[in-house]
C-alpha positions in Angstrom: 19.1 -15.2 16.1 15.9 -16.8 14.8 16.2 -16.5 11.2 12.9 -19.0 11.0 9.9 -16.6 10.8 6.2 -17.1 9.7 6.0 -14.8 6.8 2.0 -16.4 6.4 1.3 -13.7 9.4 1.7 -11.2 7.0 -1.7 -11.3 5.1 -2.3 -8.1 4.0 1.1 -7.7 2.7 3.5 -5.2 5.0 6.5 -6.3 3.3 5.8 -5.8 -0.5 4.3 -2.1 0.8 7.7 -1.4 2.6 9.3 -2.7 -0.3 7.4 -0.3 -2.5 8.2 2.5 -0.6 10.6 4.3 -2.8 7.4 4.6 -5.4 5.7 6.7 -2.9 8.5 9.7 -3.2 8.9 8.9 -6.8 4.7 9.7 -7.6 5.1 12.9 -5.4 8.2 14.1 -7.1 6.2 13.4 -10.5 3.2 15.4 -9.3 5.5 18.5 -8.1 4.3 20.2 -10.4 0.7 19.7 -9.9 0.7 21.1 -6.3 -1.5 23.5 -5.6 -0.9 27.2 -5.7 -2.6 29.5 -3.1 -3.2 33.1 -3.9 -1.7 35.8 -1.6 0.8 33.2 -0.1 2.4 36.3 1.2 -0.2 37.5 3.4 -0.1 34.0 5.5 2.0 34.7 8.9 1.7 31.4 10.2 0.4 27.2 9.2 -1.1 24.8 11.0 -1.3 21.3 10.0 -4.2 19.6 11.5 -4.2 15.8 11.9 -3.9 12.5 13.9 -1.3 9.1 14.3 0.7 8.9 10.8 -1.3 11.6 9.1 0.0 13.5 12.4 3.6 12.9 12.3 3.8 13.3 8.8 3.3 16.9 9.5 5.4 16.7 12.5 8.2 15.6 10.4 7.7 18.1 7.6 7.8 20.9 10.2 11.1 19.6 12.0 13.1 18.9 8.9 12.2 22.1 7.5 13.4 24.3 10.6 16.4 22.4 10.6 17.0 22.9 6.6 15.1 25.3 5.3 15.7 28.5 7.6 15.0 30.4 4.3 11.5 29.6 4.8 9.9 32.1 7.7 6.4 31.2 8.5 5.8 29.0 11.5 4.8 26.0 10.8 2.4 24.3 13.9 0.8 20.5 14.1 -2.4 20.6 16.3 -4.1 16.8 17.5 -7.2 17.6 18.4 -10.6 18.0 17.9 -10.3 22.3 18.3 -7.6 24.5 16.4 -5.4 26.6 18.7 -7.2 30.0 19.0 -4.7 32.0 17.2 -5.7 30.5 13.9 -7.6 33.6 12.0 -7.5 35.0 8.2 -3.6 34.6 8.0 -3.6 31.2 9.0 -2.8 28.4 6.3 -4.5 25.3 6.9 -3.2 21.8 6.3 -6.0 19.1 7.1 -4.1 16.1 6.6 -6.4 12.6 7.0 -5.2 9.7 4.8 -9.1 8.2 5.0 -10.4 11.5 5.1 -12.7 10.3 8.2 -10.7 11.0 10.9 -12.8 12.3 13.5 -10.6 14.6 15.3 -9.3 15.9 12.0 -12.7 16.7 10.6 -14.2 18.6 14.0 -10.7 21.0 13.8 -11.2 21.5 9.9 -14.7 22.4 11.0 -13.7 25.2 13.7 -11.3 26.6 11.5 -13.7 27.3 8.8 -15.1 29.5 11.1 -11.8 31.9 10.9 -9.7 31.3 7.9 -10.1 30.8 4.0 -7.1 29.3 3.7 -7.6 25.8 3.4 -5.6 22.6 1.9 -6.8 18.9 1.7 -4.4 16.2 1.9 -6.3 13.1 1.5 -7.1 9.9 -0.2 -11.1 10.3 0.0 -13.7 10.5 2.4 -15.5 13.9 4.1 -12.1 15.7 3.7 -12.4 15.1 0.1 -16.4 16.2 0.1 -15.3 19.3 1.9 -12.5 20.5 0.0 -14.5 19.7 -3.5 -17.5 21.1 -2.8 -16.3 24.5 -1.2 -13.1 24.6 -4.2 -10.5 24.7 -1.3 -7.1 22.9 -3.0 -7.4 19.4 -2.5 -4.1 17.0 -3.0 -5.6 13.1 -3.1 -3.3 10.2 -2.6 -3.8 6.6 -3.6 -6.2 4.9 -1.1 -5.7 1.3 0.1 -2.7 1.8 2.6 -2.7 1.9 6.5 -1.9 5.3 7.2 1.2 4.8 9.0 2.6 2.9 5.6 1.8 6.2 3.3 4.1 8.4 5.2 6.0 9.2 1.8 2.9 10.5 0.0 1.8 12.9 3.3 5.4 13.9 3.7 6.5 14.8 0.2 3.1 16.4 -0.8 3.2 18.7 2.5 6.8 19.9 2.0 6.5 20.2 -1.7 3.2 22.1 -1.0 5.1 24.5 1.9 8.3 24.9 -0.8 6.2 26.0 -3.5 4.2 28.8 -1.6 6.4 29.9 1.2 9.4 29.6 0.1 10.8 32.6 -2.2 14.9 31.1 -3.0 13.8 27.6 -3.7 14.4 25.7 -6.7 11.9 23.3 -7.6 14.0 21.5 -9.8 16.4 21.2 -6.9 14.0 19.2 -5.0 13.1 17.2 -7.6 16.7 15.9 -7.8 17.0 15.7 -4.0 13.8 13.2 -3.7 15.0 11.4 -6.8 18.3 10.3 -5.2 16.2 9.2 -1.8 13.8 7.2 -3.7 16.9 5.5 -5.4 18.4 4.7 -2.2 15.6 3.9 -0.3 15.1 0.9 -3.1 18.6 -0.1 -2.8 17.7 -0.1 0.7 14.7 -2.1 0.4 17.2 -4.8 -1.6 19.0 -5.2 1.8 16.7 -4.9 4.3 14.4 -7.3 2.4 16.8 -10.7 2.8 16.5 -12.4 5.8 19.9 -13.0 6.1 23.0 -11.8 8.5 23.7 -8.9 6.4 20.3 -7.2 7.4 20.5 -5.0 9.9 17.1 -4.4 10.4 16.9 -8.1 11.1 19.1 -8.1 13.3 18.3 -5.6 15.5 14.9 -6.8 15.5 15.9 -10.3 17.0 17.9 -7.6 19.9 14.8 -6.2 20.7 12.4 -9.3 20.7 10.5 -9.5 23.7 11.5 -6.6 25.6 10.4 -3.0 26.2 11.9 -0.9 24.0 12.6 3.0 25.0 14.0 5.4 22.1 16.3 8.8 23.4 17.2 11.2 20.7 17.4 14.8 21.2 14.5 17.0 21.3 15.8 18.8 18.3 16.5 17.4 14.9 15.3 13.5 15.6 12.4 14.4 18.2 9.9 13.4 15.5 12.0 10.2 14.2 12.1 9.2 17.7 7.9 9.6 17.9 7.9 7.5 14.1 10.1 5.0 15.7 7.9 4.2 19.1 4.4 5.1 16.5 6.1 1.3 13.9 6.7 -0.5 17.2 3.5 -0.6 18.8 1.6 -0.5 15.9 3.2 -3.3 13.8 4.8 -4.9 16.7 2.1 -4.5 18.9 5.3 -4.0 21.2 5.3 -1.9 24.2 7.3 1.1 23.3 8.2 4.2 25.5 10.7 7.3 24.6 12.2 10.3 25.4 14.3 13.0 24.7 18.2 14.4 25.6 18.8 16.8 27.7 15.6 16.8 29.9 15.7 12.7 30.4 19.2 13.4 32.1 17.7 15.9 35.1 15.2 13.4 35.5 14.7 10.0 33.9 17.7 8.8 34.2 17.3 8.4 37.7 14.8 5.8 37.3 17.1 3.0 35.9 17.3 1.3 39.2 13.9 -0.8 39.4 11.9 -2.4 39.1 15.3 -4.8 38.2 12.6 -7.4 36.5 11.9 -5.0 33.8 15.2 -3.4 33.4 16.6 -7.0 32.5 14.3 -7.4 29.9 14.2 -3.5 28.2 15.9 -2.7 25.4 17.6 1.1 24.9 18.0 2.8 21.3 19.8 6.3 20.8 19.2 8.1 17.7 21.7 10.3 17.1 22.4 12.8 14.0 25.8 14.5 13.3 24.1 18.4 12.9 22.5 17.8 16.6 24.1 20.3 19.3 27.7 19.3 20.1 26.0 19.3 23.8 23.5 16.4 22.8 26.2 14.4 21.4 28.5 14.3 24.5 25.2 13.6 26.6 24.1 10.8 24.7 27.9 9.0 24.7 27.8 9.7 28.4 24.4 8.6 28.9 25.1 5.6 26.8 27.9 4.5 28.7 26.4 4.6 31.6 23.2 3.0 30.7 24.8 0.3 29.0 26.3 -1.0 32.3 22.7 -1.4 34.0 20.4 -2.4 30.7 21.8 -5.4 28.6 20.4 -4.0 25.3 21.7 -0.6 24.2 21.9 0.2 20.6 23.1 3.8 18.7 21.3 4.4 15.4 23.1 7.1 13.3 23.0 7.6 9.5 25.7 8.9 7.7 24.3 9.7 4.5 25.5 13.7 3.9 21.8 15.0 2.3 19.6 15.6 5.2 16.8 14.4 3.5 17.9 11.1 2.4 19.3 10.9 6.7 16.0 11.4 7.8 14.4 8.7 5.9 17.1 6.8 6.7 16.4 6.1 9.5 13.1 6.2 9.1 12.9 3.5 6.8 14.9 1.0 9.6 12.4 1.7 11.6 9.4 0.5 9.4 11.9 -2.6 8.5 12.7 -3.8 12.4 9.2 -3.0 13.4 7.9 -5.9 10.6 10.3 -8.4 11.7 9.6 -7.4 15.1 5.8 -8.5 14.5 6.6 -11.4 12.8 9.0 -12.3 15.5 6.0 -11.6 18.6 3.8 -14.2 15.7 1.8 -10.8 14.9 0.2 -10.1 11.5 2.0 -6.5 11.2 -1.2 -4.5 9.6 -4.2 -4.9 12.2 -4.5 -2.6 14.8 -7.0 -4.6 16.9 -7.0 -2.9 20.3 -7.4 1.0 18.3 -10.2 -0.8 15.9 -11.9 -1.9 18.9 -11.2 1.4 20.8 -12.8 3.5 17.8 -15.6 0.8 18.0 -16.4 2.0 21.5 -16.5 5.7 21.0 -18.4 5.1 17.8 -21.1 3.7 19.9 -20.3 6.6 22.5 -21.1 9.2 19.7 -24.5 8.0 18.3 
């Protein structure tokens, strides 16, 4: 295990943001009461959060976790990526336009188009057009502090989106319960960040990260409960890693994929498999991914099985999501990458910026 690493590479500071993190749910908790309240809540059938990469998932994970724990709540909740809304959306539509920079282009072209059919309009944001918008036409607007990549505010777009969706939609919740809920995650996500950041053999991110150095890394989870985590977890990997990253999800992978684990033999030798796994996923899932497990682990050299036990499903979630942001940064600094830049989607947005004028 190389326990020698360059922490110089790290010059716009990763490490002190993950170590942070547990601040990001504490200010959302503190601001709970602050969100935005929308008139005639009850005559929206449907949301749609509209956004792109972490600004994206964060909406991803809000709707998975609350379909899995908040059954309570009854109106859809959708996450478009792309530069059109879905043509359902109309007056009873909510939407969500999340954009950490408030630029995205994508984002701003869908908020655009939807203006055209709903009223019903949030801002998440930490400036830019999306903040213009929202201001100058009085739709809600929640900002968050600027200054972060967007895939490192994840707690401020996930806590202010669910708080925002459990305040309006959601008639048997108790605010006060959430607060509590979100104060014992940001607790244990900085007892977390005491662990994970020691470089040292009782570090688990660490150590998994020296596992996966310089192989191709594909993550399985179900399709149900961890399809987002799964998503976050390839999303850290090629973005602070600049790591190749690939996924997929149980049961579909066994009619199919699992074939495929034959050749090339070269880059089977030198890939690396991770299983998420929760305990609420389908009894089905479970056996499938021991069984595909087993069977995998005789043909690729590198199988791991993440599982968190914590019993609130909240604090699970982020659980796991947090090792991923950990073994992603010692991933980087293992490949002798600076974990923040993004050069190859900076030049890529270069490109199309030239494309547009």
């Amino acid at each position: 295990m190389n326990e020698i690493l360059n922490l110089e590479l790290d010059k716009s500071g990763m490490r002190q943001i993950l170590i942070d993190f547990h601040h990001q749910v504490r200010a959302s908790n503190a601001n709970i009461s602050k969100i935005p309240s929308i008139i005639n809540a009850h005559k929206i059938n449907k949301i749609l959060i509209i956004g792109m990469g972490g600004s994206a998932i964060s909406g991803d994970l809000v709707r998975s976790y609350i379909e899995a724990n908040h059954p309570e709540i009854e109106v859809p909740i959708f996450v478009s990526r792309n530069y059109k809304p879905p043509k359902w959306v109309d007056s009873n539509t909510m939407i969500i336009a999340v954009s950490y920079s408030g630029n995205t282009e994508e984002t701003l072209s869908a908020l655009s188009h939807s203006e055209n059919n709903t009223n019903h309009i949030l801002g998440i944001t930490s400036g830019g057009s999306i903040l213009e918008i929202c201001k100058s036409k009085n739709y809600p607007v929640i900002e968050i502090p600027s200054g972060y990549q967007p895939r490192a505010a994840l707690g401020y777009m996930f806590f202010n989106i669910l708080n925002f969706i459990v305040s309006n939609f959601c008639k048997v919740c108790t605010i006060s319960k959430k607060v509590i809920e979100e104060q014992l995650l940001a607790d244990f996500l900085e007892n977390k960040a005491n662990i994970y950041k020691e470089i040292n053999e009782n570090n688990f991110a660490f150590k998994l990260a020296n596992k996966l150095f310089n192989k191709q890394i594909i993550v399985y989870s179900s399709n149900d409960l961890l399809d987002v985590v799964n998503l976050r977890w390839r999303g850290q990997i090629q973005e602070n890693a600049k790591n190749l990253a690939f996924g997929n999800f149980l049961p579909e992978m066994n009619h199919n994929e699992i074939n495929s684990w034959s050749f090339p033999k070269s880059i089977i030798e030198n890939s690396a498999i991770i299983f998420l796994k929760d305990k609420n996923d389908n009894p089905k899932i479970l056996e499938r991914i021991n069984a595909t497990r087993n069977l995998l682990s005789s043909i690729c050299p590198t199988v791991e099985v993440i599982e968190s036990l914590e019993e609130n499903p909240v604090t699970r979630l982020f659980d796991i999501i947090y090792l991923a942001d950990w073994v992603s940064y010692y991933l980087a600094l293992l490949n002798n990458q600076d974990p923040t830049p993004i050069p190859l989607i900076s030049k890529l947005k270069e490109i199309m910026s030239h494309h547009s004028n």
